[in-house]
N, C-alpha and C positions, 0 to 999 in steps of 0.2 A: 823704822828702828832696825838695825843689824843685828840680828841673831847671829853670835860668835863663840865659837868653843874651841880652846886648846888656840886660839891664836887664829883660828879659818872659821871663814863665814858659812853659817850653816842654813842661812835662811834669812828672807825680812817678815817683818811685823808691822801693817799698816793698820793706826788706829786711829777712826775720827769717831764724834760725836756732835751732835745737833746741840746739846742744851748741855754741855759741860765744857770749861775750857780745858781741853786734854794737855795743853802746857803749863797747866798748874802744875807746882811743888809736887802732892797730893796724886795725882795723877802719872804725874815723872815716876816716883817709887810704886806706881801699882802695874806701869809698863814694865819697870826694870822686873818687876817682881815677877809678871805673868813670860818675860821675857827667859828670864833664868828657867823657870819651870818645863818651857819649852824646849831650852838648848840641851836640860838632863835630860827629857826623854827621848829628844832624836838621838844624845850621845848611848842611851842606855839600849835602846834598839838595835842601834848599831854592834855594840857592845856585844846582845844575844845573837843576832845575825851572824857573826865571826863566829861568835861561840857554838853555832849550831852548825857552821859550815867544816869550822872544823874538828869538831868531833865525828862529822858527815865522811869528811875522810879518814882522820885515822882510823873508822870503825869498819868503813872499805877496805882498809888496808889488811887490817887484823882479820878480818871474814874471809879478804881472798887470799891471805899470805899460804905458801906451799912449806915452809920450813916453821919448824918446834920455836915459840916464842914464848918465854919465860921470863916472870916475873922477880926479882929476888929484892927486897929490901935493905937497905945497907944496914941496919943493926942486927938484920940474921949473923950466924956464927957459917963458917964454913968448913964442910964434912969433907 
């Protein structure tokens, strides 16, 4: 079974069993099921990886910067 997310394959899923027909109905939806729960967590790893990478640099960037870097939110007034 292809494990697929966003349209790209992220992985297969091989599943047999001795004393169940795994191409039953019953069995089809408990593949799909275990299948889905598999593609969210590689997609969500993934997800934190990025997110760890880049906050990995901008916080490089901000530690090693040599010039004044300032914050101002746009519904401050300005002096």
């Amino acid at each position: 079974m292809p494990l697929i997310s966003d349209g790209r394959g992220v992985g297969a899923m091989i599943i047999g069993a001795t004393s169940e027909d795994v191409t039953a109905t019953t069995a089809s939806h408990l593949r799909g099921a275990i299948g889905n729960q598999i593609v969210q967590s590689v997609a969500l790893a993934r997800s934190v990886a990025r997110l760890t990478a880049s906050e990995q640099r901008y916080r490089t960037l901000l530690e090693n910067a040599n010039d004044l870097i300032a914050v101002k939110s746009a519904d401050e007034n300005a002096t």
